[in-house]
KEZABA-537756 format. One record per atom (N, C-alpha, C, CB): residue in three letters; residue number from 1; z, y, x. Coordinates in pm, 1 decimal. Each point is the difference from the previous one (the first is absolute). Glycine has a CB too. Layout:
N
+---------+-------+----------+----------+----------+
| drenlum | gulum |        z |        y |        x |
+---------+-------+----------+----------+----------+
|     Ala |   NUM |        Z |        Y |        X |
...
+---------+-------+----------+----------+----------+
//
This chain:
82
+---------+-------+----------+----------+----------+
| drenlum | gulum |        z |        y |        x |
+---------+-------+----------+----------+----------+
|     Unk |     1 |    772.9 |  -1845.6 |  -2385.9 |
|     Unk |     1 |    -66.9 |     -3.8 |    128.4 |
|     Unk |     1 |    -91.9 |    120.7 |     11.4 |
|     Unk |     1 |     13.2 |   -252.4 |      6.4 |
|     Unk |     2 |    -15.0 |    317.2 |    102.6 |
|     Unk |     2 |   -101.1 |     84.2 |     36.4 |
|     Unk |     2 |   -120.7 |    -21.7 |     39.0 |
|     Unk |     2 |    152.2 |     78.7 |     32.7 |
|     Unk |     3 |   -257.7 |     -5.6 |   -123.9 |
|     Unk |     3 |   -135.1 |    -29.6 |     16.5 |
|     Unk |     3 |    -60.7 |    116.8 |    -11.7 |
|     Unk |     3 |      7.6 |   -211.8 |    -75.1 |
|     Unk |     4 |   -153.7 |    195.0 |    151.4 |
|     Unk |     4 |    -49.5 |    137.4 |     46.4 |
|     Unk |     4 |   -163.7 |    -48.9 |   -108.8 |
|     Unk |     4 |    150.1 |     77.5 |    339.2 |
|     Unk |     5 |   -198.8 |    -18.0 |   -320.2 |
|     Unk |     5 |   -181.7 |     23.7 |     -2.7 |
|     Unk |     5 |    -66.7 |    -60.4 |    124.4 |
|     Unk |     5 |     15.8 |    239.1 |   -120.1 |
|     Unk |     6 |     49.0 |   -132.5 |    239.9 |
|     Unk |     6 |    -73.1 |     -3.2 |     66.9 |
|     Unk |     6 |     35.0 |   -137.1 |    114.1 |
|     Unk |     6 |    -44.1 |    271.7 |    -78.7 |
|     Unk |     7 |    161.1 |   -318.9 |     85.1 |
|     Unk |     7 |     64.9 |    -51.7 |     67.4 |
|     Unk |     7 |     20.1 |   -173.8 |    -64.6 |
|     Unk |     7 |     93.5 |    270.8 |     78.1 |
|     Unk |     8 |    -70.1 |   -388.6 |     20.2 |
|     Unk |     8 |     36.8 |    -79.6 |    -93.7 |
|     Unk |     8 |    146.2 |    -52.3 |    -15.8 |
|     Unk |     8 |   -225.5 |    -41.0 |     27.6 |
|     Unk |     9 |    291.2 |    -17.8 |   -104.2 |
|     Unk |     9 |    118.4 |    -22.4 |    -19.8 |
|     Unk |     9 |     79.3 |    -33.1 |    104.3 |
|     Unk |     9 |    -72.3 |    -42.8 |   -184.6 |
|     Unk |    10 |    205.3 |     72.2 |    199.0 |
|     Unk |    10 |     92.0 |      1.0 |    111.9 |
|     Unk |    10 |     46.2 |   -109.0 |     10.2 |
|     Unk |    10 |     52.2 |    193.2 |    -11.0 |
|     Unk |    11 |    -34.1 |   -251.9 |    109.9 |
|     Unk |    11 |    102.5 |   -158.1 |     17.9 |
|     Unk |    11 |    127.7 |     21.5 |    -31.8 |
|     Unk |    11 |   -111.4 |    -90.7 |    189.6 |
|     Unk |    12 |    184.0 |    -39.5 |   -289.0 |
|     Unk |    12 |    108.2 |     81.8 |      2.8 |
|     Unk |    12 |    101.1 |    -44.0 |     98.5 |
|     Unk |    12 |    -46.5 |     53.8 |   -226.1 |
|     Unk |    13 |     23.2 |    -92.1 |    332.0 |
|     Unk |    13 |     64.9 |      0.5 |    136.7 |
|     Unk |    13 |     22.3 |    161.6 |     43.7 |
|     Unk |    13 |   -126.1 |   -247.5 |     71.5 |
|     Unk |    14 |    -13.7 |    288.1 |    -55.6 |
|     Unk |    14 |      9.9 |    155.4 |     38.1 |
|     Unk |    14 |     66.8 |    102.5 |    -84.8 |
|     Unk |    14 |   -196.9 |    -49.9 |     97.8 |
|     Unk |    15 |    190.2 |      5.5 |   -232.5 |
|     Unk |    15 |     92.6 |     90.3 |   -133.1 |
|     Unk |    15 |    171.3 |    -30.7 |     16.5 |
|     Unk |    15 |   -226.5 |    -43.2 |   -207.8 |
|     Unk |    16 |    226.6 |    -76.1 |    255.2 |
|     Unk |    16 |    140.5 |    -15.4 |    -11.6 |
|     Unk |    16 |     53.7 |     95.0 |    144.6 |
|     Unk |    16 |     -9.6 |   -277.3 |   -146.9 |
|     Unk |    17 |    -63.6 |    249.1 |    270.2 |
|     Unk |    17 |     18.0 |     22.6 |     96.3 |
|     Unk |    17 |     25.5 |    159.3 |     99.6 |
|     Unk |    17 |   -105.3 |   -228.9 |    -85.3 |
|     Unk |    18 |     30.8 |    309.3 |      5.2 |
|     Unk |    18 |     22.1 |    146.8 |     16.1 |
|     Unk |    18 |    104.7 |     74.2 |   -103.3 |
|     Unk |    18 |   -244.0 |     -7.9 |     88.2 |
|     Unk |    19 |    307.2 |    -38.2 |   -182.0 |
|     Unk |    19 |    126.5 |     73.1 |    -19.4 |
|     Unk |    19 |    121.3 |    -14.8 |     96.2 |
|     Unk |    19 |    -75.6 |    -20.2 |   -221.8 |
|     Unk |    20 |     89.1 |    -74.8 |    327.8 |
|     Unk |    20 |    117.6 |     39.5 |     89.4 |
|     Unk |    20 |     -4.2 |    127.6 |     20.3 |
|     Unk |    20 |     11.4 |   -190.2 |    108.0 |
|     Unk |    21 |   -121.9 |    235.5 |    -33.6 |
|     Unk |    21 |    -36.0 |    124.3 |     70.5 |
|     Unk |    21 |     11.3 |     93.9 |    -30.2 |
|     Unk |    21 |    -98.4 |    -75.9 |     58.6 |
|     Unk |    22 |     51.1 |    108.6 |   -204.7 |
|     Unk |    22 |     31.1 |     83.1 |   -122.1 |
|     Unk |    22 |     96.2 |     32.1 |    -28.9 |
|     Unk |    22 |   -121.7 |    -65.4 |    -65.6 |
|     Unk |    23 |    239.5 |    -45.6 |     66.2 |
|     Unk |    23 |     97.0 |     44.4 |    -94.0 |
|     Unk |    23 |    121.7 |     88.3 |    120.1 |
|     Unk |    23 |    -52.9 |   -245.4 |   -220.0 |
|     Unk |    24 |    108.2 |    339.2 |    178.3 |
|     Unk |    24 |    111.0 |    133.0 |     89.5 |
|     Unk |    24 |     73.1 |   -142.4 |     -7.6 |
|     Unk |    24 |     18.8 |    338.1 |    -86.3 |
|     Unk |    25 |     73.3 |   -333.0 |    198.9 |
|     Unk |    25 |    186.1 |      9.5 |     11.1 |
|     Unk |    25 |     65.2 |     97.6 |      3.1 |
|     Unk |    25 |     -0.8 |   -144.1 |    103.6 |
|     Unk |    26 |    161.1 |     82.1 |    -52.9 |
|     Unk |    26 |     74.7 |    113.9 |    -52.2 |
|     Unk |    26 |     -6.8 |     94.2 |    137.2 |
|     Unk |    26 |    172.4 |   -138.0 |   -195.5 |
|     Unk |    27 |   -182.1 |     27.0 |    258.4 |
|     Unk |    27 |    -16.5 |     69.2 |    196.5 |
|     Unk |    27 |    -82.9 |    102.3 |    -28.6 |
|     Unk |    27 |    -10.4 |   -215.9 |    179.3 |
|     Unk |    28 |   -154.1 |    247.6 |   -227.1 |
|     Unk |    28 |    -63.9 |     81.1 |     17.0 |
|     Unk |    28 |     82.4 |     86.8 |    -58.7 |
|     Unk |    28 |   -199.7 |   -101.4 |     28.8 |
|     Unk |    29 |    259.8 |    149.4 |   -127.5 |
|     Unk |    29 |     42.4 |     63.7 |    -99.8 |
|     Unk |    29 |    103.5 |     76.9 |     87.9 |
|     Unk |    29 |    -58.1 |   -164.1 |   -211.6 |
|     Unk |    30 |    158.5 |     90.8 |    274.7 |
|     Unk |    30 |    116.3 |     62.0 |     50.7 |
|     Unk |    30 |    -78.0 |     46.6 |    163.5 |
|     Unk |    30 |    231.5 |   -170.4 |   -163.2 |
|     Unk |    31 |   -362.7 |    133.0 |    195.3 |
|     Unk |    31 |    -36.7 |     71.0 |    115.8 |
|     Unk |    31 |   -107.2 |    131.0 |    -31.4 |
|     Unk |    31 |     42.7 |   -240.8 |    130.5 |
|     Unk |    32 |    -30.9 |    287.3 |   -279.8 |
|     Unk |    32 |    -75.1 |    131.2 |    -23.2 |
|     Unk |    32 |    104.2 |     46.0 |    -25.7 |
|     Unk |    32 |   -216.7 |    -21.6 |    -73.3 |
|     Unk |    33 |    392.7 |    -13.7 |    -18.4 |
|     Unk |    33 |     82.6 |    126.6 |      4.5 |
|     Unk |    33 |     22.2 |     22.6 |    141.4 |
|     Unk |    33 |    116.4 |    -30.3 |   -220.9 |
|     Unk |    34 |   -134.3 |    -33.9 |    357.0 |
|     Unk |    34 |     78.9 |     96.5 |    104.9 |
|     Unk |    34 |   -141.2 |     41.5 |     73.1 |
|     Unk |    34 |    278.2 |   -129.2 |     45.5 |
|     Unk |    35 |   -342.4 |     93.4 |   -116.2 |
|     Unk |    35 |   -144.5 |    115.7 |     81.4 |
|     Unk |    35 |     61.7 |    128.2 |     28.2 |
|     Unk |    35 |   -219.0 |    -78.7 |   -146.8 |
|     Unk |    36 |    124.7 |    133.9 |    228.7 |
|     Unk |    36 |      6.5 |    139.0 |    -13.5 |
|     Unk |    36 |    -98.5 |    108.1 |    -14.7 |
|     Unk |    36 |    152.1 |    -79.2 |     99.0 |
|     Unk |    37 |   -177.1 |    139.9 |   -124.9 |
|     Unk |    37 |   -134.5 |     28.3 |    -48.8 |
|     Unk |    37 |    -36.7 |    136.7 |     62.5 |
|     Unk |    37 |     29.3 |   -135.1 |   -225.1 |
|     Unk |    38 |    -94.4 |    212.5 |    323.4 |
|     Unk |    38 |     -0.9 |    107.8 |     95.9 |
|     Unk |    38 |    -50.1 |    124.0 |   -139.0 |
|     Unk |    38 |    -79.9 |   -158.5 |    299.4 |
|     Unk |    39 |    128.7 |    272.0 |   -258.8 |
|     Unk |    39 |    -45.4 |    104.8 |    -88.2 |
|     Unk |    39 |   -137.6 |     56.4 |     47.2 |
|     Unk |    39 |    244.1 |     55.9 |    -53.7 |
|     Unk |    40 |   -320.8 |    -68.5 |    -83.1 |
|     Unk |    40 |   -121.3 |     52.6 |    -20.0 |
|     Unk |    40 |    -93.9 |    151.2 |     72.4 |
|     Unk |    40 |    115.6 |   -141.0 |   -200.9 |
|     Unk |    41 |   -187.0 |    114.7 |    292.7 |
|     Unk |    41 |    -34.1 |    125.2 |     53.0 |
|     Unk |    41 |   -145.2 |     40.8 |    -52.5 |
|     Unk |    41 |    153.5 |    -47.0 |    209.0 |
|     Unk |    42 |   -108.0 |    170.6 |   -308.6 |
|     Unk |    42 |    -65.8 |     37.4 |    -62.4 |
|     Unk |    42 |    -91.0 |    148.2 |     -5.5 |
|     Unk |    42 |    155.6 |   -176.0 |    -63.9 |
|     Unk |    43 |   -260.7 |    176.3 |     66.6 |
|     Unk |    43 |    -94.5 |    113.5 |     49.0 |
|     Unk |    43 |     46.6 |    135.7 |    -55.1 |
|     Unk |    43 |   -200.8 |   -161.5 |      7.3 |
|     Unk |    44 |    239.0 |    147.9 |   -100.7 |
|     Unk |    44 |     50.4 |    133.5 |    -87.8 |
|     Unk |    44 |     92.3 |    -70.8 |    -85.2 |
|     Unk |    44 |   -216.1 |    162.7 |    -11.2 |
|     Unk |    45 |    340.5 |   -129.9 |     61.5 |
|     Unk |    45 |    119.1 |    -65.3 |    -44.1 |
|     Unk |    45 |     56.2 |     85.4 |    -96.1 |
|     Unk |    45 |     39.6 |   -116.3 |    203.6 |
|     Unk |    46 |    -71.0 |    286.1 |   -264.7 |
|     Unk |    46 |     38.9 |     53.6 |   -115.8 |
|     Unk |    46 |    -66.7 |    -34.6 |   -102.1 |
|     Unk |    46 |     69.8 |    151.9 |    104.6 |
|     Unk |    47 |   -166.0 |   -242.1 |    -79.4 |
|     Unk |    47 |    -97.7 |    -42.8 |   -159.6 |
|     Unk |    47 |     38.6 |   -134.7 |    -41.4 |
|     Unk |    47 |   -230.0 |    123.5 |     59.6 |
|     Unk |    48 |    138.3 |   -103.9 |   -172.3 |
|     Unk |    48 |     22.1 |   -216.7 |    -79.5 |
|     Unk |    48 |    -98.4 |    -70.0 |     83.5 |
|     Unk |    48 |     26.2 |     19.6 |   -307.1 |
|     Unk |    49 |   -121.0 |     76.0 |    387.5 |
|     Unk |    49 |    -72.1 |    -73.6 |     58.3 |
|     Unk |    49 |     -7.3 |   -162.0 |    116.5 |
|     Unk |    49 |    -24.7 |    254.3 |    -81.3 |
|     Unk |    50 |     34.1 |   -345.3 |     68.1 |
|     Unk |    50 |     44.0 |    -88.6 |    111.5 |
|     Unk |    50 |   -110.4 |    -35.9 |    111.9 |
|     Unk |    50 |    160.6 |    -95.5 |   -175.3 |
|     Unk |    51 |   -193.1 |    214.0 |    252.4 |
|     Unk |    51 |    -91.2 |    -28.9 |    115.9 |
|     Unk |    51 |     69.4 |    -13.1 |    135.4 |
|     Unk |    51 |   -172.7 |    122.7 |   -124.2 |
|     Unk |    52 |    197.1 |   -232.8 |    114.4 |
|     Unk |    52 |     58.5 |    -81.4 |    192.5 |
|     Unk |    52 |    -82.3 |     96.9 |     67.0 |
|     Unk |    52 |     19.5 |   -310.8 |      0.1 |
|     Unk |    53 |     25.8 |    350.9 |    113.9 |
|     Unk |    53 |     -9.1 |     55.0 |    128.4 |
|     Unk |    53 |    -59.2 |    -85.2 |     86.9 |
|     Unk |    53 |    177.7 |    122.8 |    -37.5 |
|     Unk |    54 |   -337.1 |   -155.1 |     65.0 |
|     Unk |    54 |    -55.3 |    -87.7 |    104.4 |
|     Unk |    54 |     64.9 |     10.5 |    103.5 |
|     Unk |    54 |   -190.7 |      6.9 |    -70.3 |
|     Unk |    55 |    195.8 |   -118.4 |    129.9 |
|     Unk |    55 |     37.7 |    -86.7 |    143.5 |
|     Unk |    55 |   -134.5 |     83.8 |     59.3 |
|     Unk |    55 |    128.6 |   -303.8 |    -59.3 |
|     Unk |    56 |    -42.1 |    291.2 |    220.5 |
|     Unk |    56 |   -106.2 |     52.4 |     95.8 |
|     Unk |    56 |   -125.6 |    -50.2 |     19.0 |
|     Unk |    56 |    167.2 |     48.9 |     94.5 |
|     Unk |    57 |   -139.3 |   -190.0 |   -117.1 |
|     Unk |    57 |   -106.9 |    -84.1 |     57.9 |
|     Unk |    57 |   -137.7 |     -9.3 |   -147.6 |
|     Unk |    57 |    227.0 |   -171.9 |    198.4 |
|     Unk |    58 |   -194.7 |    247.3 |   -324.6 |
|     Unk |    58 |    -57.6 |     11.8 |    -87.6 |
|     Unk |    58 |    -65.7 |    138.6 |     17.9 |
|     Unk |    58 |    140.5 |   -167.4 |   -119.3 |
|     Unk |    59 |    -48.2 |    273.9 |    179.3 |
|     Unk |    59 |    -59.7 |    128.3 |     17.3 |
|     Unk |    59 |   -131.3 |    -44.7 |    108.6 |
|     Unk |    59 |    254.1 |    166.3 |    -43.6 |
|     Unk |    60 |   -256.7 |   -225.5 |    149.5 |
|     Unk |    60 |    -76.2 |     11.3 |    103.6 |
|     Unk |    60 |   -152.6 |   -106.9 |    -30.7 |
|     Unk |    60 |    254.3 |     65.3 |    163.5 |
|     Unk |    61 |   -143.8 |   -157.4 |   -261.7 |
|     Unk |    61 |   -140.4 |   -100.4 |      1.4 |
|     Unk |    61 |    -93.1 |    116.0 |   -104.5 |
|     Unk |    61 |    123.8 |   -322.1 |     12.3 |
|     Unk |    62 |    -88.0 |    371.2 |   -151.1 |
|     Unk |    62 |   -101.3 |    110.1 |    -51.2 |
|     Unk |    62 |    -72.7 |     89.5 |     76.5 |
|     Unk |    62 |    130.2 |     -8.6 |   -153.3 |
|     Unk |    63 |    -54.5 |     63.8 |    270.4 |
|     Unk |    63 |    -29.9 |    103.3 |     85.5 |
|     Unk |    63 |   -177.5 |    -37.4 |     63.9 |
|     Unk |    63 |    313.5 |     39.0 |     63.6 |
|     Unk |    64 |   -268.8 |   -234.4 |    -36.9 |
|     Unk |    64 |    -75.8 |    -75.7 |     69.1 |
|     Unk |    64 |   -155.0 |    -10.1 |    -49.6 |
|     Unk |    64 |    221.8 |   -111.8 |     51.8 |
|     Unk |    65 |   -164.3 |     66.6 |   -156.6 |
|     Unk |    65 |   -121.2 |      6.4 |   -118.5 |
|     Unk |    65 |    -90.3 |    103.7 |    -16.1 |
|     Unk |    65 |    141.4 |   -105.2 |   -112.4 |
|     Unk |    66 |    -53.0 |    248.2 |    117.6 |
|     Unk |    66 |   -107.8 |    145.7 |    -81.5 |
|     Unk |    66 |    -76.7 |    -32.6 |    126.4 |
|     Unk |    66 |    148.8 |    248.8 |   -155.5 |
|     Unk |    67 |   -102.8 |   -236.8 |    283.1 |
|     Unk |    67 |    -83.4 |     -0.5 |    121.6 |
|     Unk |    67 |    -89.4 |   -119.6 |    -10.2 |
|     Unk |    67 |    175.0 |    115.7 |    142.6 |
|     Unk |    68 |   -167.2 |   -205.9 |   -187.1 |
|     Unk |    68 |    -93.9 |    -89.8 |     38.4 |
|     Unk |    68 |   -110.7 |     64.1 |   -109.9 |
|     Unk |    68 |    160.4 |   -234.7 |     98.2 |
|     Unk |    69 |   -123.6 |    272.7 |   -200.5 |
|     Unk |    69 |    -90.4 |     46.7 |    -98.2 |
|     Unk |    69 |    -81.7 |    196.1 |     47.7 |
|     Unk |    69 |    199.9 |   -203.6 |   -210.3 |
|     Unk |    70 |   -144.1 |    225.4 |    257.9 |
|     Unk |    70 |    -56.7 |    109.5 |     84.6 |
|     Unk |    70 |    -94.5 |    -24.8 |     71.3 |
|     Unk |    70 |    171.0 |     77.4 |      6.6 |
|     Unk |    71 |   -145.4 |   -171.9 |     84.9 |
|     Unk |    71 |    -73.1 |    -52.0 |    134.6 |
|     Unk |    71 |   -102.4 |    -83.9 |    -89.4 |
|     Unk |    71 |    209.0 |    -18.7 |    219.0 |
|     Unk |    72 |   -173.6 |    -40.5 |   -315.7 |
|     Unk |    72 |   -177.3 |    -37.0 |    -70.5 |
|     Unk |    72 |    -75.5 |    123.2 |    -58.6 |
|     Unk |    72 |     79.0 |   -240.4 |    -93.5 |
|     Unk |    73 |     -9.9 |    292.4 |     20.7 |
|     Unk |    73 |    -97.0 |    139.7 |    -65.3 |
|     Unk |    73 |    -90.4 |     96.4 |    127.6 |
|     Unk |    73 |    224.7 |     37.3 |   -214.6 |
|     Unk |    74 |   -142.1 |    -44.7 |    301.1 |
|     Unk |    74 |    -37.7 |    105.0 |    115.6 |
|     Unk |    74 |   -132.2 |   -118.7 |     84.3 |
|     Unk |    74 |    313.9 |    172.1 |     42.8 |
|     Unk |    75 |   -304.5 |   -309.6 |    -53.3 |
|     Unk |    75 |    -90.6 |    -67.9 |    111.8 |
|     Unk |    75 |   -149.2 |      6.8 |   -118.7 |
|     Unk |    75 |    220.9 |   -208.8 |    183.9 |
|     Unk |    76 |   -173.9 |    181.3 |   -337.4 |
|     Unk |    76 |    -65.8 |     27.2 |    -95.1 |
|     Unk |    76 |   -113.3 |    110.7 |     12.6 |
|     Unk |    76 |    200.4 |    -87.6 |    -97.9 |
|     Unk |    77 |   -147.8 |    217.0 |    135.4 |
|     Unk |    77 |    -56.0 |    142.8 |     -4.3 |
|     Unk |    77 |    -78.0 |     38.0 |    134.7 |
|     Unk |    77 |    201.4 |     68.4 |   -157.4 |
|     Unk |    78 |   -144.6 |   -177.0 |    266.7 |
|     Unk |    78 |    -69.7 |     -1.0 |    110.3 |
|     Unk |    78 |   -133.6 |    -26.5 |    -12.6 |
|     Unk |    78 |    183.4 |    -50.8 |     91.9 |
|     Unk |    79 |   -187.7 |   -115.4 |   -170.5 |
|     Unk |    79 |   -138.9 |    -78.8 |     16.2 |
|     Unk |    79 |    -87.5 |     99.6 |   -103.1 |
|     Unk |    79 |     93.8 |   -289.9 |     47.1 |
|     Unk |    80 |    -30.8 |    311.8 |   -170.7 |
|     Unk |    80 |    -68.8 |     83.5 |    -77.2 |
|     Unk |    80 |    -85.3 |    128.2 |     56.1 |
|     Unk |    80 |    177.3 |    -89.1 |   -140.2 |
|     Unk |    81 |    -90.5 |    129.0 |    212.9 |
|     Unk |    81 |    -59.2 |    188.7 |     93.2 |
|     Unk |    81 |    -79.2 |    -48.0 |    106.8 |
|     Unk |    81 |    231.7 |    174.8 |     -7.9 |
|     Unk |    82 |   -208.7 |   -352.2 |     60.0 |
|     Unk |    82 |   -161.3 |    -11.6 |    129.4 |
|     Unk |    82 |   -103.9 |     -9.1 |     -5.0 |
|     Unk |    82 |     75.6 |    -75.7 |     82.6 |
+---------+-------+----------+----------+----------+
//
């Protein structure tokens, strides 16, 4: 039985009860060989390096950010210089 420190002992209703969930079939199995899996878009694709190519919506939200961090430094330098 599993026992913690911090935790107290498990029912074993609930021990018996979460290996359905756990355990693969064969279905999952035969629905990853016909996956398909899209090719990797990679920032510098002549290196070992593996840096994904951000999504737009990752370029713009950073974009979002420096500016919000601008627009504090700059309201910063305002109150400071009145």
């Amino acid at each position: 039985m599993n026992t913690s420190i911090l935790t107290s002992a498990w029912d074993a209703v609930i021990l018996n009860f979460y290996p359905v969930f756990i355990q693969p079939t064969a279905a999952v199995f035969i629905n990853l060989i016909d996956a398909v899996v899209p090719k990797k878009r990679v920032l510098l694709p002549n290196t070992s390096l593996e840096i994904m190519v951000p999504s737009r919506t990752s370029v713009v939200g950073f974009l979002i950010g420096w500016g919000c961090v601008a627009a504090i430094i700059y309201a910063v330098y305002l109150l400071a210089c009145a």
